[in-house]
Backbone as CSV, one residue per row, in Angstrom:
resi,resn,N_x,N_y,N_z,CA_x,CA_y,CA_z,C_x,C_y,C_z
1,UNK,26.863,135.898,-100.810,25.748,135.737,-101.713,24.835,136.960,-101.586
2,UNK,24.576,137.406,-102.580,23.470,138.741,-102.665,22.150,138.119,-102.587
3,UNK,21.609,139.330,-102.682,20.054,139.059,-102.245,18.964,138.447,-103.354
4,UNK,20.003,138.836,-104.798,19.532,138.852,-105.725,19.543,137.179,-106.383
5,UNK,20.748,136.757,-105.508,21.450,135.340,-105.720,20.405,134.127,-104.614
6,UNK,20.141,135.064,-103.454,19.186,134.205,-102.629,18.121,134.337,-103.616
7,UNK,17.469,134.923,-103.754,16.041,135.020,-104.640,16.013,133.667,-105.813
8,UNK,16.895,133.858,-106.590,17.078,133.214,-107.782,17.228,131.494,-107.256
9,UNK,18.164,131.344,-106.158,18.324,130.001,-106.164,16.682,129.420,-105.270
10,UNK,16.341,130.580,-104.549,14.923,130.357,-104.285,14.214,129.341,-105.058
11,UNK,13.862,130.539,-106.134,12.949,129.962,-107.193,14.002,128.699,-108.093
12,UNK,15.122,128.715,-108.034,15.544,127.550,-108.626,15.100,126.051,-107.810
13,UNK,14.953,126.430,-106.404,14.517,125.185,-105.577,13.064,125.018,-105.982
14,UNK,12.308,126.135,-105.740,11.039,125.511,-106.283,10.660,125.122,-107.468
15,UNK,11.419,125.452,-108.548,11.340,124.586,-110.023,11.333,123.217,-110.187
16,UNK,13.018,123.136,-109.098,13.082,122.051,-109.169,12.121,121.116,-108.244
17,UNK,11.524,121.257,-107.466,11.138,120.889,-106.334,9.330,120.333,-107.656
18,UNK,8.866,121.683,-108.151,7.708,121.384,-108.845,7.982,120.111,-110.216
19,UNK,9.565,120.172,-110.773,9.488,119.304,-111.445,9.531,117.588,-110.738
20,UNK,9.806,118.054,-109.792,9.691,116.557,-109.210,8.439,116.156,-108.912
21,UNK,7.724,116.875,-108.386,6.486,116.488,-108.033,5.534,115.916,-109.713
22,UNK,5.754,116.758,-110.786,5.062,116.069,-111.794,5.964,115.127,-112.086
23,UNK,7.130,114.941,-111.939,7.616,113.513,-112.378,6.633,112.672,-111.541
24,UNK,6.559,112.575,-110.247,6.258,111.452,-109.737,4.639,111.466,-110.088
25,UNK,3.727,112.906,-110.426,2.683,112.311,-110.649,2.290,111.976,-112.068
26,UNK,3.347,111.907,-112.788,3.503,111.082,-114.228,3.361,110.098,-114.152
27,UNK,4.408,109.328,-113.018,4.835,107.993,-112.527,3.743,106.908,-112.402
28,UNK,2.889,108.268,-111.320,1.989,107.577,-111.030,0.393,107.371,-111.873
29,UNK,0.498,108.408,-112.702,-0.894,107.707,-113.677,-0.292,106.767,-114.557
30,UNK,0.842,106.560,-114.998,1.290,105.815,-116.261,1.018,104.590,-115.702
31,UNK,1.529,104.469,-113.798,1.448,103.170,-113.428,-0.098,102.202,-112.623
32,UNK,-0.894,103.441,-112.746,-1.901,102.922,-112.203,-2.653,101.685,-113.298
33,UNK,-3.406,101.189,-112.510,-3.778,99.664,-113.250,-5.293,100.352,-114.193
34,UNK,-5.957,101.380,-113.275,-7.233,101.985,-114.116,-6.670,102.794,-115.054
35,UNK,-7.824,102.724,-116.052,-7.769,103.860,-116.864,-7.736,104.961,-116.629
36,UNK,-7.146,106.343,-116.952,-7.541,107.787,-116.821,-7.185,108.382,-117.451
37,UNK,-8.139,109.434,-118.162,-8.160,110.129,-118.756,-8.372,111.454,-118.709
38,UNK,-8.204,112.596,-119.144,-8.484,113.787,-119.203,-9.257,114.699,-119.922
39,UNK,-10.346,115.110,-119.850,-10.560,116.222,-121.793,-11.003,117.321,-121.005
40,UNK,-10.586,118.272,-122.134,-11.088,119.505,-121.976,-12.334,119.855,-122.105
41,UNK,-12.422,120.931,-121.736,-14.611,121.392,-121.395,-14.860,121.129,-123.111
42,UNK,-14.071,121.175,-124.164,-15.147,120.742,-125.664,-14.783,119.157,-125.918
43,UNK,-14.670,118.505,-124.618,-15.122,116.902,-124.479,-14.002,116.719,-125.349
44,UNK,-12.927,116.918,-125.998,-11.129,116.285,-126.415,-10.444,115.498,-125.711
45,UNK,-10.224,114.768,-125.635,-9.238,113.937,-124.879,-7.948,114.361,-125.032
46,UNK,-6.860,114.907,-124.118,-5.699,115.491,-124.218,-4.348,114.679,-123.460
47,UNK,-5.600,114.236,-122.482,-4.197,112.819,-121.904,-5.410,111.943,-121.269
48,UNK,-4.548,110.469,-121.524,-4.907,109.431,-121.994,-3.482,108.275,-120.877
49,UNK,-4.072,107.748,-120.098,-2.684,106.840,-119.407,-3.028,106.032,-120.090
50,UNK,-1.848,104.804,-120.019,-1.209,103.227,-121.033,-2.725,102.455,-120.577
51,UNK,-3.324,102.382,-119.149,-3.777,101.738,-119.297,-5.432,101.860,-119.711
52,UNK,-5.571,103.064,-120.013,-6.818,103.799,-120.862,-6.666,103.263,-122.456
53,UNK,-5.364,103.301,-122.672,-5.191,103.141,-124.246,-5.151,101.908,-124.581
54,UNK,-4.925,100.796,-123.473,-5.174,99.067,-123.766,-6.558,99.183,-123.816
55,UNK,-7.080,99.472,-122.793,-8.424,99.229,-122.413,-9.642,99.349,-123.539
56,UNK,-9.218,101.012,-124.004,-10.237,101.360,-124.868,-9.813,100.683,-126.242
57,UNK,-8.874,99.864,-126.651,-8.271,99.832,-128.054,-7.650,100.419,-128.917
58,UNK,-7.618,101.745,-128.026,-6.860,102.858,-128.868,-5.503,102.896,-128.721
59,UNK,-5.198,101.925,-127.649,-3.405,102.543,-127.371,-3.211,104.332,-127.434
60,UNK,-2.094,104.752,-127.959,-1.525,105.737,-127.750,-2.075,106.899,-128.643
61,UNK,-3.247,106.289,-129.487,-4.121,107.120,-130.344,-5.304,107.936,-129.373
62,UNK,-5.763,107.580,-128.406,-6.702,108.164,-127.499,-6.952,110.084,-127.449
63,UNK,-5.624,110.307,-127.581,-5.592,111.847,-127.464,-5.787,112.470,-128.706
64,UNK,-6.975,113.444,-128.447,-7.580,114.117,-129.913,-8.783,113.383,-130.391
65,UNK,-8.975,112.539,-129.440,-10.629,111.753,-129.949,-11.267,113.052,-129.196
66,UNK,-12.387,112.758,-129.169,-13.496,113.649,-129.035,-14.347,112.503,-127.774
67,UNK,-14.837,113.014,-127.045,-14.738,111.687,-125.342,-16.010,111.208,-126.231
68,UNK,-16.972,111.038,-127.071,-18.084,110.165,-127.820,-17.608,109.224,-128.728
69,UNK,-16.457,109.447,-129.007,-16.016,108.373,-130.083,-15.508,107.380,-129.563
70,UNK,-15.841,107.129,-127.843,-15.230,106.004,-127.136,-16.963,105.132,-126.813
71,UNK,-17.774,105.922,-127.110,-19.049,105.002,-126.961,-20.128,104.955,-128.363
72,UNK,-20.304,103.650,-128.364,-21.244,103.516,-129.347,-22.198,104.480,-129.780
73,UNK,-22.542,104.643,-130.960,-23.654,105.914,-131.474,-24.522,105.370,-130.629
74,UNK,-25.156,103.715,-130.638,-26.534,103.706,-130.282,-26.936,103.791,-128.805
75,UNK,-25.507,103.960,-127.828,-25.820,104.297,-126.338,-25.480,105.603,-126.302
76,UNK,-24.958,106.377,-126.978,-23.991,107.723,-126.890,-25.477,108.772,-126.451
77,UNK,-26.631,108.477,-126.996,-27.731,109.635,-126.269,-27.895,109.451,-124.802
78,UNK,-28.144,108.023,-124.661,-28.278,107.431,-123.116,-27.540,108.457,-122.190
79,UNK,-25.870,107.863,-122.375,-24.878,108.338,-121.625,-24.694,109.595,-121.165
80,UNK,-24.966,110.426,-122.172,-25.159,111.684,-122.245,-25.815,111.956,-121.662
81,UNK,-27.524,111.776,-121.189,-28.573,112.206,-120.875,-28.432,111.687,-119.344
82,UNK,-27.612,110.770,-119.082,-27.358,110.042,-117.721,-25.805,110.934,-116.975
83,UNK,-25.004,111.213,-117.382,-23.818,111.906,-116.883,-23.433,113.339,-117.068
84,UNK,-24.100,113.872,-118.237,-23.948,115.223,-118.401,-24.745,115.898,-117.288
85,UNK,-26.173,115.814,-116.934,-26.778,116.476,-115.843,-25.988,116.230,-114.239
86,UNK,-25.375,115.178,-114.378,-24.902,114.784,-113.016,-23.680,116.002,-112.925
87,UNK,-22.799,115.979,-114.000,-21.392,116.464,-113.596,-22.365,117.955,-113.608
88,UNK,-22.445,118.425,-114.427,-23.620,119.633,-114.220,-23.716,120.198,-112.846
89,UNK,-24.469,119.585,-112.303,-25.040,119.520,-111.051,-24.289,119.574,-110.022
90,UNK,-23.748,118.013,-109.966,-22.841,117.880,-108.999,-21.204,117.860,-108.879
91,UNK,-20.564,117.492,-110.019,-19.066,117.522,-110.497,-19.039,116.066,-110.764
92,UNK,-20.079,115.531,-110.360,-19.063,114.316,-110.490,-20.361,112.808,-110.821
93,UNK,-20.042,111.726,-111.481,-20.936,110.602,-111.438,-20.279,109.437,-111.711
94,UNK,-20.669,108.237,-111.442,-20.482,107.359,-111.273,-21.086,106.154,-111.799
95,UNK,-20.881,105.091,-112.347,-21.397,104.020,-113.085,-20.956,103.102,-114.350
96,UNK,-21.592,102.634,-114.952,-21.197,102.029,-116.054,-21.738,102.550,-116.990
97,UNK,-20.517,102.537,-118.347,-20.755,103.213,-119.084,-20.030,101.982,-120.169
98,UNK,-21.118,102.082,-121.406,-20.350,100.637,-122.523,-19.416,101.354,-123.844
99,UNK,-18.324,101.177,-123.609,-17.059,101.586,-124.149,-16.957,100.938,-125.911
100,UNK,-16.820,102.042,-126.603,-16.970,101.019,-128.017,-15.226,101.377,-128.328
101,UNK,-14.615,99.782,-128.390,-13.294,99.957,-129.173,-13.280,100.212,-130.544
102,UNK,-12.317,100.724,-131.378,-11.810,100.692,-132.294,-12.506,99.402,-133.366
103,UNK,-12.439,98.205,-133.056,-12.612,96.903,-133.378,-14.110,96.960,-133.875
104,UNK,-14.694,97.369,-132.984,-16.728,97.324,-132.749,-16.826,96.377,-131.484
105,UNK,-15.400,96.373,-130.629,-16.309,95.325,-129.804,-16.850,96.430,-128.153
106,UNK,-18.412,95.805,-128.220,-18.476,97.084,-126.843,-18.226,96.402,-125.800
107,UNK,-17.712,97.171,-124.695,-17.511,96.515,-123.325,-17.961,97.154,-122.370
108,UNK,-18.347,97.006,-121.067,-18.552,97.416,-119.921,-17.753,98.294,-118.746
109,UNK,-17.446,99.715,-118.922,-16.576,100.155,-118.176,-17.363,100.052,-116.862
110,UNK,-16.778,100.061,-115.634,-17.333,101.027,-114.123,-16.059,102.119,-114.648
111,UNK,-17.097,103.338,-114.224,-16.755,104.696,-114.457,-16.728,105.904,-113.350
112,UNK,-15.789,106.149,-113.138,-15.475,107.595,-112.218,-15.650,108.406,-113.131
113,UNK,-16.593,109.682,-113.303,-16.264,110.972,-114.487,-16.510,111.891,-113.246
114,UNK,-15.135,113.107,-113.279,-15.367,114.409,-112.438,-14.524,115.294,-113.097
115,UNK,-15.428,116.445,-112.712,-14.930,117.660,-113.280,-13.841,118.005,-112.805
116,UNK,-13.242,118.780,-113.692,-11.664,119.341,-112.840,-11.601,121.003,-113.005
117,UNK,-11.190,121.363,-111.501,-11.579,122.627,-111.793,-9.806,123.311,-111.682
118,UNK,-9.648,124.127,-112.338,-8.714,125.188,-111.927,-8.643,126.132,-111.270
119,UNK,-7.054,126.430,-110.657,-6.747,127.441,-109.415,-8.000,128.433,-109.209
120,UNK,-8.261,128.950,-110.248,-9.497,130.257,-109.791,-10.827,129.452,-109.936
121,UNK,-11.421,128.352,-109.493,-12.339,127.529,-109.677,-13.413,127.120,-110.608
122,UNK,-12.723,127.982,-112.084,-13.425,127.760,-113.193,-13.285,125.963,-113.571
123,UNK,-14.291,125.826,-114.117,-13.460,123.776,-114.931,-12.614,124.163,-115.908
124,UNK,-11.890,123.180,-115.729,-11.198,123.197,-117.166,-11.281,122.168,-117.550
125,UNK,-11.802,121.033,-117.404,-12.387,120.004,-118.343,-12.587,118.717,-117.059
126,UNK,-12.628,117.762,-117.513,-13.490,116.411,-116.759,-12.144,115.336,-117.160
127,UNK,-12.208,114.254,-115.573,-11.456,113.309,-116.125,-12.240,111.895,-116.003
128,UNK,-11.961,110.764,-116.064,-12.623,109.769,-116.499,-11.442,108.505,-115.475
129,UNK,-11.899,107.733,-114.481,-11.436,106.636,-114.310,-12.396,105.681,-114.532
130,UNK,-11.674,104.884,-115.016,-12.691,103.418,-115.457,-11.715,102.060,-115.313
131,UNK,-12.222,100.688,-115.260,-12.384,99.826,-114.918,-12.773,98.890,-115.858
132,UNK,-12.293,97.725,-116.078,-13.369,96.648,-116.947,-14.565,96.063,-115.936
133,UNK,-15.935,96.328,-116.143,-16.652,96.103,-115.247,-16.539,94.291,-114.657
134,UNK,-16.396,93.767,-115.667,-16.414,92.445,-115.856,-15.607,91.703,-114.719
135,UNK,-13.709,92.653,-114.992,-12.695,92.087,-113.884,-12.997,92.338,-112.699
136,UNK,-12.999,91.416,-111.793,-13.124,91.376,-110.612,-14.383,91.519,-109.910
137,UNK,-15.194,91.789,-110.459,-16.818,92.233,-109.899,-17.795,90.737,-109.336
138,UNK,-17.673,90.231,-110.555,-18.418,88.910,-110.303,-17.829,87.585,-110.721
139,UNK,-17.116,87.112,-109.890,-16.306,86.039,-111.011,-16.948,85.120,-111.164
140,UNK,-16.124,84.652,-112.054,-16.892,83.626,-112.869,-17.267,82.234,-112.739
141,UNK,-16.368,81.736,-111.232,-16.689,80.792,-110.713,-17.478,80.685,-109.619
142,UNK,-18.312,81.814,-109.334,-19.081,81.741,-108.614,-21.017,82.208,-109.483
143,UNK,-21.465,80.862,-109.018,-22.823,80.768,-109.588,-23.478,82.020,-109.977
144,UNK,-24.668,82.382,-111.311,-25.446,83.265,-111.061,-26.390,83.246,-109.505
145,UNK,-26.885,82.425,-109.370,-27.900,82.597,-108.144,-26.649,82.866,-107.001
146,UNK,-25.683,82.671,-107.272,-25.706,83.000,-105.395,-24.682,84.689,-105.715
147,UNK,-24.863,85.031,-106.795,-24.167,86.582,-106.963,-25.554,87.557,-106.310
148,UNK,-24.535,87.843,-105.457,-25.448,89.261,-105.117,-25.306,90.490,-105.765
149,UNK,-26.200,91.617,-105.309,-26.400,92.919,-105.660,-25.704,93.829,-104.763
150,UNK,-25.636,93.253,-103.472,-24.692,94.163,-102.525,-23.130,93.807,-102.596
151,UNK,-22.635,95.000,-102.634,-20.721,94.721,-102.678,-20.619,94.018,-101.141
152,UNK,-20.924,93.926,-99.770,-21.034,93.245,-98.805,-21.217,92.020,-98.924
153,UNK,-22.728,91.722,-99.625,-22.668,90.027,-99.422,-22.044,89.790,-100.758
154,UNK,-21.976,90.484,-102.095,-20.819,89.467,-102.984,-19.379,89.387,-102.470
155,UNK,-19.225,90.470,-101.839,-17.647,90.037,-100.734,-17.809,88.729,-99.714
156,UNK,-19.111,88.637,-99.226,-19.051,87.615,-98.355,-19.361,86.272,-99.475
157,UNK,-20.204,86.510,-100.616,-19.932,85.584,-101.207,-18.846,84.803,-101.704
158,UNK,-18.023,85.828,-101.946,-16.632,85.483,-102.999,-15.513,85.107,-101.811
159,UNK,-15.612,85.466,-100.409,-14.763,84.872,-99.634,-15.419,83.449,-98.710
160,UNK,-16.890,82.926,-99.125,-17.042,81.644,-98.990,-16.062,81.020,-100.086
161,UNK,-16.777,81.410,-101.114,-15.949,80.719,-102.093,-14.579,80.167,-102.016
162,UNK,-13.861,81.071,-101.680,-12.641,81.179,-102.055,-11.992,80.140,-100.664
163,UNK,-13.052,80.618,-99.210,-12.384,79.546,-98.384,-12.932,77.834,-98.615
164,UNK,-14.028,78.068,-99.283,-14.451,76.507,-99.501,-13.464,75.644,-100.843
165,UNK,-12.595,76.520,-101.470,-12.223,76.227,-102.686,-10.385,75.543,-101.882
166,UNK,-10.015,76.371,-100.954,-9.085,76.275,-100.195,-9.395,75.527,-98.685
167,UNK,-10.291,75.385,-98.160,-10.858,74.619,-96.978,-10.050,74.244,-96.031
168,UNK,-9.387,75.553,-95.700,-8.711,76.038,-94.427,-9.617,76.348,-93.349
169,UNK,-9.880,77.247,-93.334,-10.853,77.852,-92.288,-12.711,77.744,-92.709
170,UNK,-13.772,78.342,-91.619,-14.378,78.615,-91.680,-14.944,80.087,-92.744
171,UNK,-16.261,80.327,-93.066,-15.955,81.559,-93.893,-16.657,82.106,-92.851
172,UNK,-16.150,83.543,-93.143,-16.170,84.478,-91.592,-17.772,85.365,-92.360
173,UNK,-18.379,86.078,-91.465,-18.774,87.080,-91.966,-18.446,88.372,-92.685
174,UNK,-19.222,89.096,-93.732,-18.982,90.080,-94.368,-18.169,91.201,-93.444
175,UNK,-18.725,91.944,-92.737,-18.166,92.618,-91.713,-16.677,92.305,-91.191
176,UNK,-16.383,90.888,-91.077,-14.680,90.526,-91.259,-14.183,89.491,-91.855
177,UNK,-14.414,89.832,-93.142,-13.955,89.671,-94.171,-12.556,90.592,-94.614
178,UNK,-11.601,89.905,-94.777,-10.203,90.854,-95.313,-10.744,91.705,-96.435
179,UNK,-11.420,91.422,-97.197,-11.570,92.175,-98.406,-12.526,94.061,-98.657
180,UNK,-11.662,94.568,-99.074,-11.846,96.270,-98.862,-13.708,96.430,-99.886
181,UNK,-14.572,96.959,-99.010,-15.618,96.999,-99.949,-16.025,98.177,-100.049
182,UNK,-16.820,98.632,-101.194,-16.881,100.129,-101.480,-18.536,100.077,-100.722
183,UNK,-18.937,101.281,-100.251,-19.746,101.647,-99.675,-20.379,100.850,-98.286
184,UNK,-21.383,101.423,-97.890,-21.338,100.772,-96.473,-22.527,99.497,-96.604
185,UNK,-22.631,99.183,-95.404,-23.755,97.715,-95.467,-25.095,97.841,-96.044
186,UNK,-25.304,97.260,-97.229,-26.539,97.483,-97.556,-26.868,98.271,-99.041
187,UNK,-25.718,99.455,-98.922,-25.784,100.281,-99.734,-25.263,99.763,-101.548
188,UNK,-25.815,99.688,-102.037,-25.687,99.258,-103.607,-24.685,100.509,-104.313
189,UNK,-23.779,99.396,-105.606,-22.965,100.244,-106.057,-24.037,101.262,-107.239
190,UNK,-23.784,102.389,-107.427,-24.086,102.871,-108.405,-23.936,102.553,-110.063
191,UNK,-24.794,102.347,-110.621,-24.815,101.774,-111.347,-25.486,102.686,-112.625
192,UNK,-26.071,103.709,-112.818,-26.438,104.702,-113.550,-27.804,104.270,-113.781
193,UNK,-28.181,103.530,-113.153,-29.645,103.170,-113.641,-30.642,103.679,-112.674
């Protein structure tokens, strides 16, 4: 084998090697349960996963919206005035943001938006994970008064619940509680307000 033949199958391994890697991270946005999305710095949406396109109502139409035509005119200044300075600033924000479908019906995302930067650390546009705020946050069989504001005690709330509903055990405290909670004791989710 020449040198010229090592070289070549070189770069044939790393082709192949790079096409695998976007297969699997195809795999893996198509299969994630959140939404995500992509747009470029003039706010386009260019990719859009399955479960962005249930979510928002758009299905497989999502790509080539313009990222405002997913929120109502009459919150679209809000949003703006609440997430544009953040990513600005910092790359990145967090909260709820009310999603207008196709239909007119608005809904409640929780929202990841961060910038994405490229190899030479310019952005090249922002992506978007979101959530139906609704699923899983506060269910519905558990009272307004006893919903808390902290992800800690509504975890400790929702695992009374759940052991008084099943009345196996005792309900344990927040702190060991099986259930994974975002931020630490005390600390409130972000909420854009």
């Amino acid at each position: 084998m020449t040198t010229q033949d090592t070289t070549h199958a070189t770069i044939d391994e790393r082709l192949n090697h790079g096409e695998a890697e976007l297969k699997i991270v195809r795999a893996l946005l198509e299969s994630a349960i959140d939404g995500i999305s992509f747009a470029t710095p003039d706010r386009i949406v260019r990719y859009a996963n399955r479960a962005f396109g249930q979510m928002s109502g758009y299905g497989e139409r999502c790509t080539g919206h313009m990222m405002s035509d997913f929120i109502s005119s009459e919150d679209r200044a809000a949003v703006q005035q609440e997430v544009g300075p953040a990513i600005r600033d910092t790359g990145r924000w967090q909260g709820r943001i009310p999603y207008l479908r196709p239909n007119g019906v608005v809904w409640q995302a929780q929202a990841s938006v961060f910038r994405v930067d490229g190899p030479d650390g310019s952005s090249i546009g922002q992506a978007i994970i979101l959530r139906d705020a609704k699923r899983g946050e506060q269910p519905e069989d558990i009272a307004p008064d006893q919903q808390a504001e902290c992800p800690r005690e509504r975890v400790t709330a929702i695992c009374q619940r759940r052991e008084e509903t099943i009345g196996k055990r005792k309900s344990k405290p927040a702190k060991e509680c099986d259930k994974e909670i975002p931020g630490e004791k005390g600390e409130h989710l972000i909420t854009g307000n």
